[in-house]
N, C-alpha and C positions, 0 to 999 in steps of 0.2 A: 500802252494799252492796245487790245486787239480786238478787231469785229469780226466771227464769222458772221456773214451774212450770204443770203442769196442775191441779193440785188445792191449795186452801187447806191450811192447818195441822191444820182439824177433820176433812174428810177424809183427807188424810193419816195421820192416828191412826186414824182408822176402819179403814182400807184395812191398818195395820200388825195390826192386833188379830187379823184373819186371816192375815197373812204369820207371826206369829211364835206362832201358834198349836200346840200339837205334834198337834192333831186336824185340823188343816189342812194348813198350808207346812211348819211347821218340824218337821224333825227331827234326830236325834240324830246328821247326818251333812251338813246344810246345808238350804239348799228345796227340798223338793220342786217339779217343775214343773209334776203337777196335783196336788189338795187329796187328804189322803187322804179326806175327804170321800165323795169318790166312791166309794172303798171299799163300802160299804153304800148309794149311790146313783148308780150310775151315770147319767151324761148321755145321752139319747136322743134322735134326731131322724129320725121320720117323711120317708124321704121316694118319689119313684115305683120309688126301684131297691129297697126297703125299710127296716125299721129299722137303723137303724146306732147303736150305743151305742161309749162310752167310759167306762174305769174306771180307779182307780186300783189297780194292782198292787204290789205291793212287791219291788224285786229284777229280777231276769232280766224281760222282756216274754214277753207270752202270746201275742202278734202278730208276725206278719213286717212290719207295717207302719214308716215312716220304717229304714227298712234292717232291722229285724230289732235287734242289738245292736251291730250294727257301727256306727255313726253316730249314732243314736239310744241316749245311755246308762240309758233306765231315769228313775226317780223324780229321781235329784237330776243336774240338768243343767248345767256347768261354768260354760259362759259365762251363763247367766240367774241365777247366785249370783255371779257377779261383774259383772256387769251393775249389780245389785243391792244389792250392797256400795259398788258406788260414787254410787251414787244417795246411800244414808245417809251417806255422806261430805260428799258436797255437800251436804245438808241440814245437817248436822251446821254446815258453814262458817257456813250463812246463821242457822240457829237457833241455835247453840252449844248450851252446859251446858244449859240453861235446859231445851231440852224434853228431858222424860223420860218415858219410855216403859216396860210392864211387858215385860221378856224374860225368860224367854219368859207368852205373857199368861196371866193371873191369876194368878201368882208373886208377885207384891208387888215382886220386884225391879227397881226403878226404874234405868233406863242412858240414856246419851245413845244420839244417833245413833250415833257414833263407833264408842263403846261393844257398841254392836248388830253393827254392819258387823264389826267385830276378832269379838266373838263367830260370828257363822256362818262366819268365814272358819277359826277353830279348827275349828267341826264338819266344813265341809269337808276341811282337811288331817287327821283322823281317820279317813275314807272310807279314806285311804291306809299309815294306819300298821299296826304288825305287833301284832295282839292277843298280847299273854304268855304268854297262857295255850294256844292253840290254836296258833301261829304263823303264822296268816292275815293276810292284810287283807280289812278289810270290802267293799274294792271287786270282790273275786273272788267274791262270794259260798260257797256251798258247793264251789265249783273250786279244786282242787289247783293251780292253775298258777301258779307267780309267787308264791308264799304266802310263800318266806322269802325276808328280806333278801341281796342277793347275796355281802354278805360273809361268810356263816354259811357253813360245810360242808357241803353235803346228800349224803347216804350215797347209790349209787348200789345197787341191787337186782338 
């Protein structure tokens, strides 16, 4: 069997150590698609039209930019956590069992690739379920809309 890959096995750990980080990529609802990181450091760059920064927000955008929320979803972005899910599958193929990784890091808890990929894709399908206790879903943020499941009754006012 054969891998093309861009990056060896030691980078590749490297590179995971920050994806599955929960002060980074990971969070409690798939990857994020920039690091929360930048929370407390935004990216800047100098240039003749002025400074232009980017940060990490959590939730709704603070910007109209890449459409505002219509196109552009925010922190955790659908197809770059499945993108990415399937990347550690394929790895998974070529390394199996064998390599193990912490998820999320510094947990202790050792998983394969596989293992990894199935985990974020639970957090992802989480974004969408309906909290118990408040009858939201996480993906609405604080918006009333769309909050209960369609089979409930919802009382009209």
């Amino acid at each position: 069997m054969r891998l093309l890959s861009c990056c060896s096995e030691e980078r590749l750990r490297t590179i995971l150590k920050y994806v599955f980080d929960e002060e980074e990529f990971l969070s409690p609802y798939g990857l994020r698609s920039l690091s929360k990181y930048h929370e407390k450091h935004p990216f800047s760059v100098d240039l003749e039209t002025g400074t232009h920064s980017v940060s990490y927000v959590s939730g709704e955008s603070e910007s109209p930019m890449f459409g505002g929320n219509s196109n552009w979803r925010g922190p955790i972005w659908l197809p770059t956590n499945d993108l990415l899910t399937e990347a550690l599958e394929r790895y998974h193929h070529f390394y199996g069992d064998d390599f193990q990784i912490a998820f999320p890091t510094g947990s202790g808890n050792l998983v394969n690739l596989k293992e990894a990929a199935r985990q974020i894709s639970e957090r992802v399908v989480s974004l969408f379920a309906v909290d118990p206790d408040s009858g939201k879903r996480p993906a609405h943020g604080r918006s009333d809309i769309a909050g209960k499941p369609s089979h409930q009754k919802v009382e009209k006012s």
